[in-house]
Short mmCIF file of the C-alpha atoms (twelve columns), coordinates in Angstrom:
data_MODEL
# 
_entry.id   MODEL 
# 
loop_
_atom_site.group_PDB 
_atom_site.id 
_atom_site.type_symbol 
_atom_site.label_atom_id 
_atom_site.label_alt_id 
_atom_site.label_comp_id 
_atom_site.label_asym_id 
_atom_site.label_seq_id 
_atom_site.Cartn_x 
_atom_site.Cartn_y 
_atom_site.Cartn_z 
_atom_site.pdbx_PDB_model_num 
ATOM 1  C CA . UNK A 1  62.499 92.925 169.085 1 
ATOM 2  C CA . UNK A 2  60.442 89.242 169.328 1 
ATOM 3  C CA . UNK A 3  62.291 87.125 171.384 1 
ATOM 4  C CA . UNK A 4  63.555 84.833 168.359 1 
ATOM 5  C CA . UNK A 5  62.403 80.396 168.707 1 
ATOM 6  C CA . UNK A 6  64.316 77.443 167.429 1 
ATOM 7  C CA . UNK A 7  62.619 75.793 165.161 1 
ATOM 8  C CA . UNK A 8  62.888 72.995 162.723 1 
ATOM 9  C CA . UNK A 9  63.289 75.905 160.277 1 
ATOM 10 C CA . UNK A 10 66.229 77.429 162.315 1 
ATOM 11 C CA . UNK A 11 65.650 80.651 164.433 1 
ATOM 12 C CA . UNK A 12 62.607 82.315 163.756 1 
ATOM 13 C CA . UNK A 13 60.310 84.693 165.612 1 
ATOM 14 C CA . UNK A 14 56.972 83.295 166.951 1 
ATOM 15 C CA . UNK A 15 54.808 84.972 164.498 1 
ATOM 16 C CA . UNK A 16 57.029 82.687 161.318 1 
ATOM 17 C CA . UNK A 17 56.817 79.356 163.712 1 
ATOM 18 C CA . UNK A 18 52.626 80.071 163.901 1 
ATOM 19 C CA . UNK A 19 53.077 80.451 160.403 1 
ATOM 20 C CA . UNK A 20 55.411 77.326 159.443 1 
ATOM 21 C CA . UNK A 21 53.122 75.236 162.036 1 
ATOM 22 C CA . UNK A 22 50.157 76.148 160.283 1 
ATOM 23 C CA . UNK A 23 51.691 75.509 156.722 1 
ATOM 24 C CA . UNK A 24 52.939 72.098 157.561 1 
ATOM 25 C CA . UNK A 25 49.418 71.238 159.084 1 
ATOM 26 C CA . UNK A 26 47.925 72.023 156.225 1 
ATOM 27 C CA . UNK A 27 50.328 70.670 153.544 1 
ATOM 28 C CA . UNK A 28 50.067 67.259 156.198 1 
ATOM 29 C CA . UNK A 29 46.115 67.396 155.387 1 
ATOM 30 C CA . UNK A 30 46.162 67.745 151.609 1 
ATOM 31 C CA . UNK A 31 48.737 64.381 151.031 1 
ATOM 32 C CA . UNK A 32 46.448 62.363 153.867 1 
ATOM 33 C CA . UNK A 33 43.304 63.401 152.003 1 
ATOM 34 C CA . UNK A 34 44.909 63.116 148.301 1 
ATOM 35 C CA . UNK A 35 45.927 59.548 149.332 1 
ATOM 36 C CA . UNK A 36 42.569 58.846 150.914 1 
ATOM 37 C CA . UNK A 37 40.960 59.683 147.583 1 
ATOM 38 C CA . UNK A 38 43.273 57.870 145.860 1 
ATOM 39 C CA . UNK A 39 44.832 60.400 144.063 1 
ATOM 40 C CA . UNK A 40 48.250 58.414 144.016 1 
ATOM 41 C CA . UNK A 41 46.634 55.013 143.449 1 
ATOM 42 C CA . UNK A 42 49.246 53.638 140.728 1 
ATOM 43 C CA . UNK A 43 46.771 50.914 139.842 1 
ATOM 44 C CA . UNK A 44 43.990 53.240 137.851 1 
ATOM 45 C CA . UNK A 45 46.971 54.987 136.224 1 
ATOM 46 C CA . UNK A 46 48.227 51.309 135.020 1 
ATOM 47 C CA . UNK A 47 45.076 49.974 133.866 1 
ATOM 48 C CA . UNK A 48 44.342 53.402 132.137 1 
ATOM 49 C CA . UNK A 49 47.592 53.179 129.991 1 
ATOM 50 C CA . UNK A 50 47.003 49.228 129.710 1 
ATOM 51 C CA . UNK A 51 43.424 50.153 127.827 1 
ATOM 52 C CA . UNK A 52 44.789 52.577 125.551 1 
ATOM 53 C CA . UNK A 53 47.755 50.452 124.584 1 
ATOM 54 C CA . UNK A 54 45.146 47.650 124.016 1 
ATOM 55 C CA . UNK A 55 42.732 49.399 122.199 1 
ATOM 56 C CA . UNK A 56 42.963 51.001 118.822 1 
ATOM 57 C CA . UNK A 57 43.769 54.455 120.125 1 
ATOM 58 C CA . UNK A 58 42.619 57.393 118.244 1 
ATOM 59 C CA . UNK A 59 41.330 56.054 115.234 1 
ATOM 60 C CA . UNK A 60 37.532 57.000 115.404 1 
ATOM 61 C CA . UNK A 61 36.329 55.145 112.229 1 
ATOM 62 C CA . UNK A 62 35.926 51.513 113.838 1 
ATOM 63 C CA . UNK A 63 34.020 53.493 116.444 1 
ATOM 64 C CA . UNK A 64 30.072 52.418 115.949 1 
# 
């Protein structure tokens, strides 16, 4: 039997911490690029919902 590691996870062998490291890396990497890209930016979701309450929303006849 694997000589079991303490992890943040609890006691797991090495082959599970590899695992977990590698996971959290990753998971680390999507939110920093996400946030790069602005994916969480609050201010284009604000101005989008602004527009639409401004405008006349659906209603396609006093569209050109």
């Amino acid at each position: 039997m694997a000589k079991m590691i303490h992890s943040k996870y609890g006691y797991e062998p090495p082959e599970w911490v590899q695992a977990d490291a590698r996971l959290d890396r990753w998971y680390k990497d999507k939110k920093r690029r996400a946030n790069k890209h602005g994916a969480f930016c609050l201010e284009n979701k604000a101005k989008a919902v602004y527009q639409a309450s401004q405008g006349d929303g659906f209603k396609l006849k006093n569209k050109g």
